[in-house]
Structures are given as C-alpha cells and as structure tokens.
C-alpha positions in Angstrom: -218.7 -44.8 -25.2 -216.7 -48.1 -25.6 -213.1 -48.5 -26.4 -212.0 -48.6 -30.0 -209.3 -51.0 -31.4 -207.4 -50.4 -34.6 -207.1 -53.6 -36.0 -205.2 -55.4 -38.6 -206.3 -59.2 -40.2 -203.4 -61.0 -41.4 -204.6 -64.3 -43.4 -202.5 -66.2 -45.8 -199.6 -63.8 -46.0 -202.1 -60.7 -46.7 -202.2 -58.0 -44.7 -205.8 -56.4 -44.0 -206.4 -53.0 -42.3 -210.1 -53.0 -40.6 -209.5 -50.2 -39.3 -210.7 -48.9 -35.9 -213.6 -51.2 -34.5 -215.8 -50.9 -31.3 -215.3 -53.7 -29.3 -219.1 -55.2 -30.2 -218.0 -54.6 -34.1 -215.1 -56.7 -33.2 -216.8 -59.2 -31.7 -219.6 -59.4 -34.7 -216.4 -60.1 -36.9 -215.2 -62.5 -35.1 -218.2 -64.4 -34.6 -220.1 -64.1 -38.0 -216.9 -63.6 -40.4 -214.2 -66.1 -39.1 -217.0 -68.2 -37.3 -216.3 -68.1 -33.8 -218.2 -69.0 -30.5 -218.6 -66.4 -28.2 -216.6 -68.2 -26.0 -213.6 -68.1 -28.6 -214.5 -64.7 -29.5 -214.0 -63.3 -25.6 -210.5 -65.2 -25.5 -209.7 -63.2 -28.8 -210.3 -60.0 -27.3 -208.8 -60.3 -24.1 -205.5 -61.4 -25.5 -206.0 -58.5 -28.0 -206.1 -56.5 -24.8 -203.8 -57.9 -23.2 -201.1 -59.1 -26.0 -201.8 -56.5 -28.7 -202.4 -60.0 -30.9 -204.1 -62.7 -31.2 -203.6 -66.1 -33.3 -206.7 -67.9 -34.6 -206.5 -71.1 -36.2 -209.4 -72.1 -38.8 -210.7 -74.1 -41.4 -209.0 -71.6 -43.8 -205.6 -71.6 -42.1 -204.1 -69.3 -39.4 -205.4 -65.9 -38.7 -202.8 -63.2 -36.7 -204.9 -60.5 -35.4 -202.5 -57.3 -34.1 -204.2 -54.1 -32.7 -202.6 -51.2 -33.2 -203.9 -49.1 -30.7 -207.3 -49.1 -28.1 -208.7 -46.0 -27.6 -209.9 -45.0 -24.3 -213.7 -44.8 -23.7 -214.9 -41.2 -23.4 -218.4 -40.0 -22.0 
C-alpha cells in the first residue's frame, strides 16, 4: 500500500483541508486541479516529503501546500 499524506491547500488566505491523500491522488491534484506538469508535480512532492511544504506559484496566485503527516506504507 502507498504512503498517505494529510494535506492542507492554502490559496488566497483560505485554508483548505484535503484531507489524507495517496501519493497518486496527490499527484492527480496537482496535475489536473492546479495544472501542473509531471515534472512540477514530482518537485511538489518531494519537498512535501522532504519539507512538510511546498510553495506553488500560479496563474491564480501563490499556493502553500503543508502536510501534516505521511503515513507509512503497510502490506
């Protein structure tokens, strides 16, 4: 089973709790609804990994990603 990340959208001062996300949900949202390239979409993640947040600048302004927690994998 993959890793889960709790994560939280912040986008023009508003606060949005998606909840817990598989890492492929997490990269659908990026891609298809803040329109990234899978390229863009890796480097999210892996400072998400890394970082616990991620900054994403776009058309509609500045996006902070934070992730709460990642939940291990479990068989």
């Amino acid at each position: 089973m993959e890793p889960k990340f709790h994560v939280v959208q912040t986008q023009r001062g508003f606060r949005n709790e998606l909840g817990e996300m598989t890492e492929m949900a997490l990269y659908a949202h990026l891609q298809v609804r803040l329109g990234l390239e899978m390229a863009q979409a890796e480097g999210v993640i892996s400072d998400l990994e890394k970082n616990s947040t991620a900054t994403i600048n776009s058309s509609d302004g500045q996006i902070r990603l934070e992730v709460r927690h990642i939940s291990a994998a479990s068989a």
